[in-house]
N, C-alpha and C positions, 0 to 999 in steps of 0.2 A: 839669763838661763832659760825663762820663756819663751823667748826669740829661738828658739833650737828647734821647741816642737814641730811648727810649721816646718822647716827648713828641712829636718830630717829627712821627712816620708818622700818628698819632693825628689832628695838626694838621691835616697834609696829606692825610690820606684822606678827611675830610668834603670839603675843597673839591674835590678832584681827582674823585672820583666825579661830586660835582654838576655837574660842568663836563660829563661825557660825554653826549654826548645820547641820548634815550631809542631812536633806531632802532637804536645800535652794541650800545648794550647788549639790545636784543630779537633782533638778528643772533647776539648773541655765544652769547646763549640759546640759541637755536630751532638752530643749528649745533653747539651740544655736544649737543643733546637730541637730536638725530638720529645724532649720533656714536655715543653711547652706546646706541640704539635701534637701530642697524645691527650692535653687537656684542652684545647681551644674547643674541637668539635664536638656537639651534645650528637648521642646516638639519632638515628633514626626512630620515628614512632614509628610501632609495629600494626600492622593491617587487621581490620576484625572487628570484632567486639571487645573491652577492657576487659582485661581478666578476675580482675580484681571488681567489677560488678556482680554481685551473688540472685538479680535478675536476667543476666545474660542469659542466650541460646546456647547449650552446648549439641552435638553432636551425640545421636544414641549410642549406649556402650550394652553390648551385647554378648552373653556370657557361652562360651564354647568350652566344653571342659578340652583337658588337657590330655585322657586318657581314651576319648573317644572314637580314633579311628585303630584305635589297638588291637595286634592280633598275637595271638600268642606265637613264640619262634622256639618253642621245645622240642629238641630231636623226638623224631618219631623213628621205629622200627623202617628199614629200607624196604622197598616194594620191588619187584618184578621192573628189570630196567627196561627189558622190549616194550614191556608196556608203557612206562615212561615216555619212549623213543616214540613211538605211534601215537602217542597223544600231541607230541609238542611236532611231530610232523607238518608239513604243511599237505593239504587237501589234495590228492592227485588227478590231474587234469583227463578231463573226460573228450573224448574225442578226436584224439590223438595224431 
């Protein structure tokens, strides 16, 4: 009755593979191969100073506010549009 166990898997692993069709088994590949290909390489070190030093250089940080070049856009009463017209005119040429 012992003598079975070996015998069995043996039996059973030639048909049972040939049964799997050939896309499961080139999935099953091409998904460990990129498993294994996504952990083999360590990152690149990054360039600079360590971040993680709290004597490093950093770069000055300089505070701009955020309302500073604001200008108010509230309708105003309409003006005189010749007047408008003659201001955004351009300069007429002298000498003709």
């Amino acid at each position: 009755m012992l003598a079975q166990y070996p015998a069995r898997p043996a039996a059973v692993g030639s048909v049972a593979t040939a049964r799997v069709p050939l896309s499961f088994r080139s999935l099953f590949l091409s998904s460990t191969l990129l498993l294994l290909t996504g952990c083999a390489a360590q990152p690149p070190v990054p360039a600079g100073p360590d971040p993680s030093e709290p004597n490093a250089r950093a770069p000055r940080v300089d505070y701009r506010s955020t309302v500073s070049g604001y200008t108010s856009q509230r309708p105003v009463a309409p003006s005189a549009w010749k007047k408008q017209n003659e201001q955004a005119a351009p300069a007429p040429k002298s000498g003709g």
